[in-house]
C-alpha positions as CSV (number, residue, x, y, z in Angstrom):
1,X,-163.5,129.9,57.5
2,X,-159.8,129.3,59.2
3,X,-160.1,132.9,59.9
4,X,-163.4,133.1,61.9
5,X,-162.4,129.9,63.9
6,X,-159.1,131.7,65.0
7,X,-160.9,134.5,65.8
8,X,-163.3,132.2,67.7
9,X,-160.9,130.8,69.7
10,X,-158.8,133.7,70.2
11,X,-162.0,135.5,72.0
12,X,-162.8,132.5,73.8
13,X,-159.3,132.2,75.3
14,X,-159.2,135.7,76.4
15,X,-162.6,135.6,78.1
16,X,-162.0,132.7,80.5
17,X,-158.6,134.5,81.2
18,X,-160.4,137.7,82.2
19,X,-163.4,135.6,83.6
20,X,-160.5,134.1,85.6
21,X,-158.9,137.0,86.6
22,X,-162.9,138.2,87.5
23,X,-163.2,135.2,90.1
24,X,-159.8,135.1,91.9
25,X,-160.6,139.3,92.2
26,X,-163.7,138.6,93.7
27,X,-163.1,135.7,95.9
28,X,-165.7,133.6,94.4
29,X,-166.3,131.1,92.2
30,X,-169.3,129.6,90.3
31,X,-170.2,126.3,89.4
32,X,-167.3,124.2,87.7
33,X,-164.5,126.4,89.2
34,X,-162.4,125.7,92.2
35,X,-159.1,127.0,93.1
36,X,-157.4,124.7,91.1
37,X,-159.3,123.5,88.0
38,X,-161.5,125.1,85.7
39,X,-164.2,123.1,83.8
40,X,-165.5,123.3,80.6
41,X,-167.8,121.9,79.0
42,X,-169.6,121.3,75.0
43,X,-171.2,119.2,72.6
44,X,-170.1,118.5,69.2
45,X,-171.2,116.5,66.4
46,X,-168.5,114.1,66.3
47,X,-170.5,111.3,64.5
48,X,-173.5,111.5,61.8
49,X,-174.1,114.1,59.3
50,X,-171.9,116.9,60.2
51,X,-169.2,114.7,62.0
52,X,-166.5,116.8,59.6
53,X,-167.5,119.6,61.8
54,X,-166.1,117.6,64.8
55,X,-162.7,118.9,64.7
56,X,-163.9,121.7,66.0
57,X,-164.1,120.4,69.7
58,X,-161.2,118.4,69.3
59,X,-159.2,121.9,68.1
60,X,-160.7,123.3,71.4
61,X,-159.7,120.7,73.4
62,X,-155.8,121.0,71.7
63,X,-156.3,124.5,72.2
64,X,-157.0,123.7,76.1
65,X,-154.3,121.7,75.9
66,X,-151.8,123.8,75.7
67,X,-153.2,126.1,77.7
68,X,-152.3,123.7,80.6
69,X,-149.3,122.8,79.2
70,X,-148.2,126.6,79.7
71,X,-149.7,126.7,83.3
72,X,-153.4,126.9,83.6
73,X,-155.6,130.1,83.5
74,X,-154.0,131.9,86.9
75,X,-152.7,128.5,88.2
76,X,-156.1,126.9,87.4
77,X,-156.1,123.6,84.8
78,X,-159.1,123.6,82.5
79,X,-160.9,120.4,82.4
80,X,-162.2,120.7,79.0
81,X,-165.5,117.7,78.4
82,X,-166.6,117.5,75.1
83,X,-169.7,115.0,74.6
84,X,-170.6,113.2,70.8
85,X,-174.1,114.9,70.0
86,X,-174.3,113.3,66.7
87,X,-176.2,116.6,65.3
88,X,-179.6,115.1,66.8
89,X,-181.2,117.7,68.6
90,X,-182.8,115.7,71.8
91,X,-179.5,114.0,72.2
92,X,-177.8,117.2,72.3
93,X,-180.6,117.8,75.2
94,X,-179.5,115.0,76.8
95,X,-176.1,115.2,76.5
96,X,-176.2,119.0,77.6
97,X,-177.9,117.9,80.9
98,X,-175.6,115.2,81.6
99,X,-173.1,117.5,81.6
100,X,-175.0,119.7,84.2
């Protein structure tokens, strides 16, 4: 299971720094992207059931983390926002719109 979440991370790190290097080509940005922060956001089950499977967001935000430390994605900090879903379904709805 280590191995898939390092994969996991790994491909997710190197999309938002060629999705990155996408937008500052083009010129244009979507939603959540500016020229100086990118934002990200999730839900994870940080209480109930699953909670144990909340280190999973906090290992992306650590991940994210560092990624700042080392300078941003093209000079861009990532704002990484990570709401508690508590494995319920409609307050994972909720909590997914909130963050729209």
């Amino acid at each position: 299971m280590t191995m898939k979440r390092t994969i996991s991370l790994g491909l997710l790190g190197t999309s938002l720094v060629l999705a990155g290097g996408l937008a500052l080509a083009a010129g244009q940005y979507g939603p959540g992207v500016t020229d100086t922060e990118i934002k990200i956001g999730n839900t994870n089950p940080y209480s109930g059931p699953a909670s144990s499977c909340g280190i999973i967001g906090k290992s992306e935000a650590a991940y994210f983390a560092m990624i700042n430390d080392q300078g941003g994605i093209n000079g861009r900090k990532i704002t990484f926002i990570s709401r508690d879903d508590g494995y319920s379904p409609p307050k994972t709805v909720e909590q997914v719109r909130q963050l729209g």
